[in-house]
SENUFI-904266 format. One record per residue: residue number from 1; residue in three letters; x, y, z of N, C-alpha, C, O in turn. Coordinates in steps of 0.2 Angstrom, whole numbers, plus 5000, padded with zeros to 4 digits. Example, Ala and Ser with C-alpha at 12.3 -4.5 7.8 and 13.67 -1.06 7.14 Angstrom:
BEGIN
(1,"ALA",(5066,4972,5039),(5062,4978,5039),(5066,4984,5039),(5071,4983,5042))
(2,"SER",(5064,4989,5035),(5068,4995,5036),(5064,5000,5039),(5067,5006,5040))
//
This chain:
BEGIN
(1,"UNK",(5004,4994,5000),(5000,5000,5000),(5004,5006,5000),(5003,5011,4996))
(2,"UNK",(5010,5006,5004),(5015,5012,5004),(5017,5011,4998),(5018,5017,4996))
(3,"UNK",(5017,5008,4994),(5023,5008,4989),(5018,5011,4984),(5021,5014,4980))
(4,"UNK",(5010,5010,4984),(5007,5011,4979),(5005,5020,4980),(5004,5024,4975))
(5,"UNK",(5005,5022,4987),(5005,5027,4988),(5008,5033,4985),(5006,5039,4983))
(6,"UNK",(5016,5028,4986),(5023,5033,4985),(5022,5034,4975),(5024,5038,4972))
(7,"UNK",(5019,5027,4973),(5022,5029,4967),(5017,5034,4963),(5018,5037,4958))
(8,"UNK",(5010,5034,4967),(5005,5038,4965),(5006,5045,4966),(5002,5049,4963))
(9,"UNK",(5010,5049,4971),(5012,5053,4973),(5017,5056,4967),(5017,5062,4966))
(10,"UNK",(5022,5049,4965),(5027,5053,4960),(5023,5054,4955),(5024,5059,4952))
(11,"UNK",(5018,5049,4952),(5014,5050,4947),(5012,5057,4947),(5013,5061,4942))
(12,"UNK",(5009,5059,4951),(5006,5069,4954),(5011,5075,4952),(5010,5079,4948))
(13,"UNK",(5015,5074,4955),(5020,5076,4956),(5025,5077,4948),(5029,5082,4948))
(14,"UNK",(5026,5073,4942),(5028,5074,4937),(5021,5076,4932),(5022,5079,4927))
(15,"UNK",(5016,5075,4934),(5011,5078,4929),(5010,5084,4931),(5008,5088,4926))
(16,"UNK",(5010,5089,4938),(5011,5093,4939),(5015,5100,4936),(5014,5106,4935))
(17,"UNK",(5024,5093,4937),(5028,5096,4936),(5027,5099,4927),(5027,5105,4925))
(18,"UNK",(5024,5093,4922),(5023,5094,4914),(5016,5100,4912),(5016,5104,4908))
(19,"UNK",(5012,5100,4918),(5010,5105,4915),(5010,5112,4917),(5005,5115,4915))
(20,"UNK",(5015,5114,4922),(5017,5119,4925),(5022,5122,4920),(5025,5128,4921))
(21,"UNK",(5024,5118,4915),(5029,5118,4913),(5027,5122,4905),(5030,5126,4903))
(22,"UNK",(5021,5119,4903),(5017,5123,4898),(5014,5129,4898),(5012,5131,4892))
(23,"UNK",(5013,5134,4903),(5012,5138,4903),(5020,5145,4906),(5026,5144,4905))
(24,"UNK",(5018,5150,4909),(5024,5155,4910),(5026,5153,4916),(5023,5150,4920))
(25,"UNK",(5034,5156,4918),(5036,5154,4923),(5033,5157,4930),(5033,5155,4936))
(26,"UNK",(5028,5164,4927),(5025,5167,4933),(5018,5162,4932),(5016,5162,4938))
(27,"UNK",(5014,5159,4929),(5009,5156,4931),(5004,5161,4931),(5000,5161,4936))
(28,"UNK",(5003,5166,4927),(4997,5171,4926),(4996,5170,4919),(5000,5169,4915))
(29,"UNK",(4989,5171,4919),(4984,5169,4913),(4980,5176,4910),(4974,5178,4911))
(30,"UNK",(4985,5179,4905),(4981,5186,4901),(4976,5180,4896),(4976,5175,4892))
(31,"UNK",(4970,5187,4899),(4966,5184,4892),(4963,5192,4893),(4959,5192,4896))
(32,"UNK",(4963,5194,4892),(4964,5201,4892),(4966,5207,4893),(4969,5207,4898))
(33,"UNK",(4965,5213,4891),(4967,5219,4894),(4966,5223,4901),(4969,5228,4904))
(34,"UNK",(4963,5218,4904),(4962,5218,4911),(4968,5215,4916),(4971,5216,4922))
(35,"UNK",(4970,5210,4911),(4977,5204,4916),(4983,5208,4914),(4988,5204,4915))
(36,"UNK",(4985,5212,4911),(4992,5216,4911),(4994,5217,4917),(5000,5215,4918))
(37,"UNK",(4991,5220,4921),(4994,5223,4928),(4998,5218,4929),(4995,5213,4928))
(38,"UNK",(5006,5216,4932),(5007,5211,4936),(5008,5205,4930),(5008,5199,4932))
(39,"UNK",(5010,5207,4924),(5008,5202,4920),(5019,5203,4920),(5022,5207,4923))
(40,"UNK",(5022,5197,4915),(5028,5197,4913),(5028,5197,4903),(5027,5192,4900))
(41,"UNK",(5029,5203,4901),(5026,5206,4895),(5031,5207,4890),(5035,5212,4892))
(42,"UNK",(5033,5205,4885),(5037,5204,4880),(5037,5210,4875),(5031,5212,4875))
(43,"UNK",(5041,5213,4871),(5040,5217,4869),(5047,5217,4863),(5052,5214,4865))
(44,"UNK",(5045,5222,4856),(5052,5223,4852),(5053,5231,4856),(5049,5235,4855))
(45,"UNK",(5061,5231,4858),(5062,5238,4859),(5060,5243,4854),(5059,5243,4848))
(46,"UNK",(5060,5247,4858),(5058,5253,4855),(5052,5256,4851),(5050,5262,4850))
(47,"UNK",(5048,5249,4851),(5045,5249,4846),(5037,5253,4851),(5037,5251,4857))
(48,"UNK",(5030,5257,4849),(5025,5255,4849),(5023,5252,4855),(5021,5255,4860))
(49,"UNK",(5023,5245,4854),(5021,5242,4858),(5025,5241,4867),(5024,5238,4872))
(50,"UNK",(5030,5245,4865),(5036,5245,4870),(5034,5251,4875),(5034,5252,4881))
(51,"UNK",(5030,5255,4869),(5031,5263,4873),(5022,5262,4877),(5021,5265,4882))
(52,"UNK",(5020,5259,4876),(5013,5256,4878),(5013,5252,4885),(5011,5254,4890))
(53,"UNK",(5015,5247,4884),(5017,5241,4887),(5020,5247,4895),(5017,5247,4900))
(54,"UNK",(5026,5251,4893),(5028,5255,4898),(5024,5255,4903),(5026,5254,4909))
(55,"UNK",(5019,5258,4902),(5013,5261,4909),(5010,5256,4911),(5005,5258,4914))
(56,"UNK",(5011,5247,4911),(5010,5244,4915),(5016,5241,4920),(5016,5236,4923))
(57,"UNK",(5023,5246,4921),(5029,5244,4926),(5025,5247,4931),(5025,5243,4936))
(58,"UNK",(5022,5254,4931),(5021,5253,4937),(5014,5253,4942),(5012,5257,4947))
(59,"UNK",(5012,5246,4938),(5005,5242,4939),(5007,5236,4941),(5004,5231,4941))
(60,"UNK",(5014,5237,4943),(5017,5228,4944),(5021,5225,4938),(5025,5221,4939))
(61,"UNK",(5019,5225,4931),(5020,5222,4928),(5028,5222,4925),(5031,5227,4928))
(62,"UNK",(5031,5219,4922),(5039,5216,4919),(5038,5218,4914),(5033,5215,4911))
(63,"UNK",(5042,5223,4911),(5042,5222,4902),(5050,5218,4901),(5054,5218,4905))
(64,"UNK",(5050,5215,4897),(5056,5211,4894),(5058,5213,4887),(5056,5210,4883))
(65,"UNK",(5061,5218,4886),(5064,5220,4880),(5068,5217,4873),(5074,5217,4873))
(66,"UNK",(5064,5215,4867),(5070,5213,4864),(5072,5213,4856),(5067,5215,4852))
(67,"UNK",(5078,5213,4854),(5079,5217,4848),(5074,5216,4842),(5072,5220,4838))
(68,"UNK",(5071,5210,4842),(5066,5208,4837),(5060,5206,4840),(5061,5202,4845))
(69,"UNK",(5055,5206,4838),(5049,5204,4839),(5048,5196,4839),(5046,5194,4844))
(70,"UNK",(5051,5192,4833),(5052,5185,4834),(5056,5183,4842),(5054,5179,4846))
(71,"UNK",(5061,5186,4843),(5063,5185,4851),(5060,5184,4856),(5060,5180,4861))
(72,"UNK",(5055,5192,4856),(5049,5190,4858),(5045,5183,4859),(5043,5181,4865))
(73,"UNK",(5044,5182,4853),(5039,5177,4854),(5041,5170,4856),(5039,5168,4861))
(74,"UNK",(5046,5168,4854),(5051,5164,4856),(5053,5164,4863),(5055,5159,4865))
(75,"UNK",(5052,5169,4867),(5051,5169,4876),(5043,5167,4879),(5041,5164,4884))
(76,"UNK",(5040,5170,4874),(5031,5168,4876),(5032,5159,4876),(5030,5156,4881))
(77,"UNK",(5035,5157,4870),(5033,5151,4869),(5038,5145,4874),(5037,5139,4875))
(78,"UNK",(5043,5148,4875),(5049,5147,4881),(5044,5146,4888),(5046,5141,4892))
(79,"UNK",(5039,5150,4888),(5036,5151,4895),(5039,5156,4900),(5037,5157,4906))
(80,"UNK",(5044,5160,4897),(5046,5166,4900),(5043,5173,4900),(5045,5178,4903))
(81,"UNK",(5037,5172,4895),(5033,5177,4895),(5025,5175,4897),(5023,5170,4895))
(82,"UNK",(5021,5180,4900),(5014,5179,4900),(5011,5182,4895),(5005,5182,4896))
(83,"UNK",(5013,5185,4888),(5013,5187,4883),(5018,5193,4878),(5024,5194,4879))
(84,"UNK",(5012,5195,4872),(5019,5195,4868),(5014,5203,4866),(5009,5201,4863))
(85,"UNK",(5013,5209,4867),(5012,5215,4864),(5016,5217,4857),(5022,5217,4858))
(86,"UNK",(5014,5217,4850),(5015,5218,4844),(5010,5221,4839),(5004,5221,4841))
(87,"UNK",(5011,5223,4833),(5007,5224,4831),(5004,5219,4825),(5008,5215,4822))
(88,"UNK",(4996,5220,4824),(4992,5215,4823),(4996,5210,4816),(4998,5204,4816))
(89,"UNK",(4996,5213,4812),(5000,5208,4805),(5005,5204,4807),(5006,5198,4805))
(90,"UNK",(5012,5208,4811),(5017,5205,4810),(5013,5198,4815),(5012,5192,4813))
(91,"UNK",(5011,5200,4818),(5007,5193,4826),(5004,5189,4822),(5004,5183,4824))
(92,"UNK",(5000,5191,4816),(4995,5184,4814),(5003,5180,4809),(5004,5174,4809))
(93,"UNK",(5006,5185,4807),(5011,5180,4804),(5016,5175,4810),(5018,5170,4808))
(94,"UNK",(5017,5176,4815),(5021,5172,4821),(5013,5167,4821),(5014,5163,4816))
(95,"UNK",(5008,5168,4823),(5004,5165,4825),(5003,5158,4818),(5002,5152,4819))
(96,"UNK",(5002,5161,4812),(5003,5155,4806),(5007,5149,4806),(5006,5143,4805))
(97,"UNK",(5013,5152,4808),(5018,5147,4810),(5019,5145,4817),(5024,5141,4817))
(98,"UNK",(5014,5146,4823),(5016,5143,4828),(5006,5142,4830),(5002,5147,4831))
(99,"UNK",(5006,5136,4829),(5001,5132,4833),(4999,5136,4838),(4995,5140,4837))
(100,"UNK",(5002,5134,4845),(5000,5134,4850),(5003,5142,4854),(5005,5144,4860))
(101,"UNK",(5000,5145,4847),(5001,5152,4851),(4991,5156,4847),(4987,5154,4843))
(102,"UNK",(4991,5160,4850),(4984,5166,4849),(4984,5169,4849),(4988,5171,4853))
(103,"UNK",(4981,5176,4843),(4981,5183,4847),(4971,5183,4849),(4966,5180,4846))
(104,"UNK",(4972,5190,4855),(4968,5189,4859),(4962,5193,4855),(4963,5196,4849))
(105,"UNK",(4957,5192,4857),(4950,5195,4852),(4951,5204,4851),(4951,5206,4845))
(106,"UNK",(4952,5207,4858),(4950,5212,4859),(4958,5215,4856),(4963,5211,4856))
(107,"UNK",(4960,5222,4853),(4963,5224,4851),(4967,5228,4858),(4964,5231,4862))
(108,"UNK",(4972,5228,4857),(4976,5233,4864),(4978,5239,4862),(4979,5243,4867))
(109,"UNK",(4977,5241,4855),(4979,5249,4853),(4978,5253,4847),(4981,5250,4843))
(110,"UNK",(4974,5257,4845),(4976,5259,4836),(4979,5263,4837),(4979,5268,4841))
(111,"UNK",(4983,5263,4833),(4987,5268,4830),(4989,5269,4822),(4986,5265,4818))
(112,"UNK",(4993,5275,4821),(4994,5278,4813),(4999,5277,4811),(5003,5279,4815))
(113,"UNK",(5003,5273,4805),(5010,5273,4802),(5011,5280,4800),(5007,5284,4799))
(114,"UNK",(5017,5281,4799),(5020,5288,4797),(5026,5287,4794),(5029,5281,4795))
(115,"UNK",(5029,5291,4790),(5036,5291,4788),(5041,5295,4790),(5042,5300,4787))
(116,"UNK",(5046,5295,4796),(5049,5299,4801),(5054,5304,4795),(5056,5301,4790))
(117,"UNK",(5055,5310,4797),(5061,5314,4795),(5063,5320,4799),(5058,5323,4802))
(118,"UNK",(5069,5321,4800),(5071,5326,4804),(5068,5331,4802),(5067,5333,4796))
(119,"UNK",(5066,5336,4807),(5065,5341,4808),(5068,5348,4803),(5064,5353,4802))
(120,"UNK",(5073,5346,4802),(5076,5352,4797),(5074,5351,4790),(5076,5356,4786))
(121,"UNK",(5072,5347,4788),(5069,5342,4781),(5062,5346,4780),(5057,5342,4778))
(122,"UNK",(5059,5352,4780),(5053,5353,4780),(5051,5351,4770),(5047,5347,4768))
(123,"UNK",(5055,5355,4766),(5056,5354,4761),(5053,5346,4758),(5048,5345,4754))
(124,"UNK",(5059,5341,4762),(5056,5335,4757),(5051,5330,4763),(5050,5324,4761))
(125,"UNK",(5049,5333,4768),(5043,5332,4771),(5037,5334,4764),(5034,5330,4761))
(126,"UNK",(5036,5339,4764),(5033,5342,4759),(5031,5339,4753),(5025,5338,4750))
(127,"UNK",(5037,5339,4751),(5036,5333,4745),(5032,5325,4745),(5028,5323,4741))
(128,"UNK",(5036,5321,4751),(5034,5314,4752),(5026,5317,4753),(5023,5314,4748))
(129,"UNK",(5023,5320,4756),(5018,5322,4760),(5013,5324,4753),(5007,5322,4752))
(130,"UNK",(5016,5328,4747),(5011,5326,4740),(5011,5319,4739),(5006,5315,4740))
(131,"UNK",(5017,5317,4736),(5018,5311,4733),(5014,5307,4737),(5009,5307,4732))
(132,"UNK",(5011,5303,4743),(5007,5300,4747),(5000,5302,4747),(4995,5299,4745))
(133,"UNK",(4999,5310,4747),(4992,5312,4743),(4990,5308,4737),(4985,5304,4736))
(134,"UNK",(4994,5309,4731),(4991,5308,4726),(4992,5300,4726),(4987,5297,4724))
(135,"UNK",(4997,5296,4728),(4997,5289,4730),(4990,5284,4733),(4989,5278,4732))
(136,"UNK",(4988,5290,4737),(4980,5288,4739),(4977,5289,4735),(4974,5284,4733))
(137,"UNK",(4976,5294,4731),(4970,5297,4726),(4970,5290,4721),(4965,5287,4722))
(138,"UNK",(4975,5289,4717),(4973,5286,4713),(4975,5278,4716),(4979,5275,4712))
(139,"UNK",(4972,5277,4720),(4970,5270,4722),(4978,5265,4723),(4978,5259,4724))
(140,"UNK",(4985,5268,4722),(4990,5265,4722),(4995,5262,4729),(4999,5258,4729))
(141,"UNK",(4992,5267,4734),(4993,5264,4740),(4989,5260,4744),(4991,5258,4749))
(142,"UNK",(4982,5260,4742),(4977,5253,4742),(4981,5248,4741),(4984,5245,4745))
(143,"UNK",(4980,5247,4736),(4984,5240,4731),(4990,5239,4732),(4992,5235,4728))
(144,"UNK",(4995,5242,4736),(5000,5239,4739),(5000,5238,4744),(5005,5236,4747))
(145,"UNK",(4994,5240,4749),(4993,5235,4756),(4990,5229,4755),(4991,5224,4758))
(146,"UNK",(4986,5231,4750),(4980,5224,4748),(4984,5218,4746),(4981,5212,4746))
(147,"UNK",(4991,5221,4743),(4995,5214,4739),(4997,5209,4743),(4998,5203,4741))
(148,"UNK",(4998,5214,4751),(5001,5209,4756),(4996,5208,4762),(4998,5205,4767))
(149,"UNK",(4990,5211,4761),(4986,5210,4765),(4979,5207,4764),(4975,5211,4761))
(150,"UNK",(4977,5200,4766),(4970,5199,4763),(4970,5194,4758),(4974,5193,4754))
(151,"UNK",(4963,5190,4760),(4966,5182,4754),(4966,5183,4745),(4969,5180,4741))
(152,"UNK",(4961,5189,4745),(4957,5189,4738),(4965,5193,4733),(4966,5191,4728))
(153,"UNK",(4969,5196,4735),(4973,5198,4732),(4979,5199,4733),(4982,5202,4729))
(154,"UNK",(4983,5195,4739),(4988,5194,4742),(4992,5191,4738),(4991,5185,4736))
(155,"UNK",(4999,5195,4736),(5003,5192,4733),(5003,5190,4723),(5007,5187,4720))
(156,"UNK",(4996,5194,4722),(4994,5194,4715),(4997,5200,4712),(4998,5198,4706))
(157,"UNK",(4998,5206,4714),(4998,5212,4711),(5004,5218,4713),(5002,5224,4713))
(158,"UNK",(5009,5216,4714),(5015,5218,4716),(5017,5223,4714),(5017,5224,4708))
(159,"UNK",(5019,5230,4718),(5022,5237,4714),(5028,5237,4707),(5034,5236,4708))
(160,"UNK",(5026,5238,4701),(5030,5238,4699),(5031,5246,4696),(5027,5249,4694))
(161,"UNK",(5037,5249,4696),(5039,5257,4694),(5038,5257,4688),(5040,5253,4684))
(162,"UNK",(5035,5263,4685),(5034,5264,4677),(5041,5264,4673),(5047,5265,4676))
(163,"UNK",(5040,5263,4668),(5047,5263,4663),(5048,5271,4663),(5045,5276,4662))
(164,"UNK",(5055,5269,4665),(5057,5276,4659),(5057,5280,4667),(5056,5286,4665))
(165,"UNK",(5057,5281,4674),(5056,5287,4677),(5060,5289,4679),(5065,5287,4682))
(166,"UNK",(5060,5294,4677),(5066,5300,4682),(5071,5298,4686),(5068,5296,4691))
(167,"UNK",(5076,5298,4687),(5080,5297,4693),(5084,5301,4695),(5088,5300,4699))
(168,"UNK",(5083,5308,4692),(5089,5313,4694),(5090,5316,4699),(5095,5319,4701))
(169,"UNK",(5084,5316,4704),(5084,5321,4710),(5090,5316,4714),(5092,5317,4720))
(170,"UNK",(5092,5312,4711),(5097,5310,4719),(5093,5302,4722),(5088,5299,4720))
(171,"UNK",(5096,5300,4727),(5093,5296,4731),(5090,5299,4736),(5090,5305,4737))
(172,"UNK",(5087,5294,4740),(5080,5295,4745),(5085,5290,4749),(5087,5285,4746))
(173,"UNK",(5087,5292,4755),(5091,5284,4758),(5085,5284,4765),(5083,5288,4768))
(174,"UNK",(5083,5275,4767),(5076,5275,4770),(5081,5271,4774),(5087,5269,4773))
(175,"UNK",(5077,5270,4782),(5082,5266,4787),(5077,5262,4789),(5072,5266,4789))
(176,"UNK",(5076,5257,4789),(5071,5251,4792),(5074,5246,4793),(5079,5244,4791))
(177,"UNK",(5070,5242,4798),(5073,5236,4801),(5066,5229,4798),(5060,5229,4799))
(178,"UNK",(5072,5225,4795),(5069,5219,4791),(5067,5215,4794),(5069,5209,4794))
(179,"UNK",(5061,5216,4798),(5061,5210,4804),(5052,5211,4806),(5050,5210,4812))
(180,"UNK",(5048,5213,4802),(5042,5217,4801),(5036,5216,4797),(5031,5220,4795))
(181,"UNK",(5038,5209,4796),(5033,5205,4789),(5024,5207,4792),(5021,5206,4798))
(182,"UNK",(5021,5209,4789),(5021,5212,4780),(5023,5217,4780),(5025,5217,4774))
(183,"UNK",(5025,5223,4782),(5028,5231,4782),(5036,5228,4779),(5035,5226,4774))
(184,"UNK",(5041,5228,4781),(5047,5226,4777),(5050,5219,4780),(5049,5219,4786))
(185,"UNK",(5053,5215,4778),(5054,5208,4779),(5061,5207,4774),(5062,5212,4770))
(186,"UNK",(5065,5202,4774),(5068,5199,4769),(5065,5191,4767),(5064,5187,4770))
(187,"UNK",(5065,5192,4759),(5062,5187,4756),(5067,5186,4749),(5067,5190,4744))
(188,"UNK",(5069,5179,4750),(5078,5177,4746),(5082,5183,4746),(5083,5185,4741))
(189,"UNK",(5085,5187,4751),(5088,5190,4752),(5086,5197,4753),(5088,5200,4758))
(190,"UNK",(5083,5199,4748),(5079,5205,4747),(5076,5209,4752),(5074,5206,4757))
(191,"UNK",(5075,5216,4753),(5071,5216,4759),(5064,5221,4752),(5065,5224,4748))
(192,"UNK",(5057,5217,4757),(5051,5218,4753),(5047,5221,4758),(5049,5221,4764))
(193,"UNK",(5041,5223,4755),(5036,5223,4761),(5032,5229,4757),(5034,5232,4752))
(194,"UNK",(5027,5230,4762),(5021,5237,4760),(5026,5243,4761),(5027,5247,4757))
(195,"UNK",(5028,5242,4766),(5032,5250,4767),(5040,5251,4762),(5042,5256,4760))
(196,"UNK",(5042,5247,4761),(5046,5246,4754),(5043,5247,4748),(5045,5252,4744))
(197,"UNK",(5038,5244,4746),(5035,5245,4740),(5030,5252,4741),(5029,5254,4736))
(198,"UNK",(5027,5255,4746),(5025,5264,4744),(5031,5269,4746),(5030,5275,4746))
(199,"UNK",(5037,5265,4749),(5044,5270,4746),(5047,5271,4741),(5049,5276,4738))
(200,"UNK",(5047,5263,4739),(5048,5264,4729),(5041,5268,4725),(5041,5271,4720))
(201,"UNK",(5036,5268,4728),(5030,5273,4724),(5032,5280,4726),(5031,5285,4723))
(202,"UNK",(5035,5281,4732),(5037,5288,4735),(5039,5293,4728),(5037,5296,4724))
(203,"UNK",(5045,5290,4730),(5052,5289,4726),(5050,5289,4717),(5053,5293,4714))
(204,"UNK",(5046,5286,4714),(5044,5286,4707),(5042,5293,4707),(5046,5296,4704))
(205,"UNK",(5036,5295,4710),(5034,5303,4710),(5039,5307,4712),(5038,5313,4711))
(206,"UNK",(5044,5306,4716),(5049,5313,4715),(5055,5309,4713),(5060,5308,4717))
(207,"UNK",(5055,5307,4707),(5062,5304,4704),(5068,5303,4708),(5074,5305,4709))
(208,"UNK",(5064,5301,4710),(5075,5299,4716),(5074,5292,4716),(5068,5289,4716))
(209,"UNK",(5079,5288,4718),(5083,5281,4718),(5081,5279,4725),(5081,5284,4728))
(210,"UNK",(5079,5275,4728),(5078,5273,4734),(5083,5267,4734),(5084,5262,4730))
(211,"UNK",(5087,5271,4742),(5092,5265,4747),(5091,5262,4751),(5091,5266,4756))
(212,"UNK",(5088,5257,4753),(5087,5256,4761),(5092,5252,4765),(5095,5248,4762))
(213,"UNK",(5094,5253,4771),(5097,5255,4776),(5094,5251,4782),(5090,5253,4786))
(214,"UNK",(5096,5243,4782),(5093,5238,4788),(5096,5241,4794),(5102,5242,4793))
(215,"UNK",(5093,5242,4799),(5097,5242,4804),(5090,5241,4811),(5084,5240,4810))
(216,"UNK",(5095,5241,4820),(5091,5238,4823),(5084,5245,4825),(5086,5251,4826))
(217,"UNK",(5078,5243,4825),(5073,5247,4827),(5074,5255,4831),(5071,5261,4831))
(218,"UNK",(5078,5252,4834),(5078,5259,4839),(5084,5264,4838),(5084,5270,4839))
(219,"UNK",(5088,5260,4833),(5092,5266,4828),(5091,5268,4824),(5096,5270,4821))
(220,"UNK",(5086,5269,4821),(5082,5270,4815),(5082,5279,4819),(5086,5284,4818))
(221,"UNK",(5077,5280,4823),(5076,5288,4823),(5082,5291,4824),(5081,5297,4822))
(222,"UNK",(5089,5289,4826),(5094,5294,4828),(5099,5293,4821),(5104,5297,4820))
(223,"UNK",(5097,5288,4818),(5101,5287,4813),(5098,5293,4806),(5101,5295,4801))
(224,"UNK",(5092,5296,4806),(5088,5299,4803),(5089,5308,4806),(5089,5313,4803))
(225,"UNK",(5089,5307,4814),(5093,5313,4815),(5099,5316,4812),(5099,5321,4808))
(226,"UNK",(5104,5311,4814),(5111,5312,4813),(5114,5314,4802),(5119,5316,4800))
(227,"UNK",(5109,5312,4801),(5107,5312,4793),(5110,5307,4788),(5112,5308,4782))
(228,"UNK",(5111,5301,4792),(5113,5296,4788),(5108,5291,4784),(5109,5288,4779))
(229,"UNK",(5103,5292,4788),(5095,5293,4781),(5092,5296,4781),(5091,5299,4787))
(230,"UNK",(5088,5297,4776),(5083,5302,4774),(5078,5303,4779),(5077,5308,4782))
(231,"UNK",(5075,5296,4777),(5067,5294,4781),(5069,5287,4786),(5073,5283,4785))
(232,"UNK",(5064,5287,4790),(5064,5281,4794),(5057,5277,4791),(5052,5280,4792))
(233,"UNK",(5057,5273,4789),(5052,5268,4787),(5052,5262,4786),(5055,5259,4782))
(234,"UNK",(5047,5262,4795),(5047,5254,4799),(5040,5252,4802),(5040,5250,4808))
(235,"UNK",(5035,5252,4798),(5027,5254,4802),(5028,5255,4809),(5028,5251,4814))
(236,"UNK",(5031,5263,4808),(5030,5267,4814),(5027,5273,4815),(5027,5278,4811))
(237,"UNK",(5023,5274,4822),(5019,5276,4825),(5022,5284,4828),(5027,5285,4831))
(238,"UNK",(5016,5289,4826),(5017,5296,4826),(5015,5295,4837),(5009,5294,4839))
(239,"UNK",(5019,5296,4841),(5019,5295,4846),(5022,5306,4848),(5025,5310,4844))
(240,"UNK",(5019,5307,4855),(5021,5313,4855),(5030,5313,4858),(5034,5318,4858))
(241,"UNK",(5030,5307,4860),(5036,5306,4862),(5042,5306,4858),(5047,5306,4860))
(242,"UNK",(5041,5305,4853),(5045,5304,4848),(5045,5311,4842),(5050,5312,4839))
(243,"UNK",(5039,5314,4843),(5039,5321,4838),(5042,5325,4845),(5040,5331,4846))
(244,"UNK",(5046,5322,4850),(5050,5328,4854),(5056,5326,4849),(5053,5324,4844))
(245,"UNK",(5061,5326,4847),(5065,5324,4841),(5065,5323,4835),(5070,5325,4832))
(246,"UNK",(5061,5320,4831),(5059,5319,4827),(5052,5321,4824),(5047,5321,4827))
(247,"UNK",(5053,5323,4818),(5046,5324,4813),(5043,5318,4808),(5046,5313,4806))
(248,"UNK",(5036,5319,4806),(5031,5315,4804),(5029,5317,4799),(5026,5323,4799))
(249,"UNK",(5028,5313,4792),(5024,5313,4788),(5018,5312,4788),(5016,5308,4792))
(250,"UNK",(5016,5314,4785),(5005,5313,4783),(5003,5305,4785),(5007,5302,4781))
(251,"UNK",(5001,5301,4788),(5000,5294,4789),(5000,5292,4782),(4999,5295,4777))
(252,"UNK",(5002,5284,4783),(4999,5283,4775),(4995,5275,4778),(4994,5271,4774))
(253,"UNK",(4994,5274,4783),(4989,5267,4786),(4988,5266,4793),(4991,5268,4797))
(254,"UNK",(4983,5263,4793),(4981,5262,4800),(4981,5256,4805),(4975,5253,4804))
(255,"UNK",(4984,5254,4809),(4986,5251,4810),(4984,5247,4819),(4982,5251,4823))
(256,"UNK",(4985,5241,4822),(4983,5240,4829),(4988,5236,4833),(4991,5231,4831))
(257,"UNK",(4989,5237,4838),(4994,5233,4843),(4989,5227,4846),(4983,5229,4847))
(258,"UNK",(4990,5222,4848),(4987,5216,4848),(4992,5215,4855),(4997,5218,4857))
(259,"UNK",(4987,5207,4857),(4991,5204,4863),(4989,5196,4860),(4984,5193,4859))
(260,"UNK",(4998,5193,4860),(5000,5187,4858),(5000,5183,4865),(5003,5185,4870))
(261,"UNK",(4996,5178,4865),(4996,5172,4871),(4996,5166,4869),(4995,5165,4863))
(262,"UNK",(4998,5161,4873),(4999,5155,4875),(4993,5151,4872),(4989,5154,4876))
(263,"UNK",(4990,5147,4869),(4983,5143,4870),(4982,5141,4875),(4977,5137,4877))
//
């Protein structure tokens, strides 16, 4: 009887250990925007969902900082995170390739994409700022989110630049970080995306060369100060905190911060 006790005990005892094992190491359950307080909350620096996530440190909560959003998720699924704050597109793509991950119903944020430039740039502020007008008008920045957005046209209808365009203004040098599928990603080497392809539509309407310039998230804005690029363009968010140093273009999408969990 002892012996069947003892081994039914270790039996409890390893089943417990297995499923404590599947969830985070703090053992709290977001299901929604109520369970952040006190939650251990993953995030990509710098980004949006960093500066958000913020105002629940001193609600109890953990932010965990990291250079890419994938790292991110990869702690959620670790069990080192009680989730993962991002925004909605990159999230359903981690969530495609990871089973046993979610995002939650309710939306955590909207916000506006913009195209960052220094302050001293009013000029070619001004221009990106036509060029983007007229890019709506005639339905051409539709259909290159729609390319990468959505079953019925996703992937059918790709930007391509008119023959023959101008290229004398110079280049346009863009800084973004390739880690941001569908806005910019690398795909066979390349880096692509929505915000790649209505940089190159930018760029068609004032005849200049488009560079882009990977680097990590959070040096994008000072790399755009300092003037070693043009523009910053990373589906990023016109925050007030950010127009204390830097300047913003006319939105050109709209966009939502989401909460990635665990199933």
């Amino acid at each position: 009887m002892k012996k069947f006790l003892a081994l039914a005990a270790a039996s409890i005892l390893a089943m417990t250990t297995l499923l404590s094992g599947c969830g985070s190491e703090t053992g709290k359950i977001v299901g929604g925007v109520e369970d952040l307080p006190g939650a251990r909350i993953g995030v990509q620096l710098g980004t949006t969902g960093d500066i958000y996530a913020s105002d629940y440190e001193a609600e109890g909560s953990t932010i965990e900082r990291y250079p890419k959003g994938a790292d991110a998720v990869m702690g959620l699924k670790q069990g080192k995170l009680d989730c993962v704050i991002i925004d909605e597109q990159p999230a359903k793509k981690f969530v495609e390739v990871n089973d046993d991950l979610t995002i939650l119903d309710d939306p955590f944020e909207t916000e506006e994409y913009a195209i960052c430039i220094s302050k001293d740039k009013t000029e070619l502020k001004e221009k990106i700022n036509a060029a983007l007008a007229e890019l709506k008008a005639d339905g051409t920045l539709d259909a290159i989110i729609a390319n990468y957005i959505g079953d019925d046209t996703k992937g059918k209808s790709p930007y391509v630049s008119p023959e023959n365009v101008d290229r004398s203004n110079g280049k346009l040098v863009m800084a973004t970080n390739a880690e941001f599928e569908p806005y910019e990603y690398r795909d066979g080497g390349e880096i692509t995306g929505i915000d790649v392809d209505m940089a190159r539509a930018v760029c068609d309407k004032l005849g200049m060369e488009l560079v882009i310039e990977d680097m990590a998230f959070d040096s994008i804005i000072s790399a755009v100060q300092s003037g070693k690029a043009d523009v910053g363009v990373a589906g990023m968010t016109v925050t007030e905190d950010r127009l204390k140093s830097i300047d913003f273009t006319d939105t050109y999408t709209t966009a939502t911060q989401v909460i990635i969990v665990k199933k």
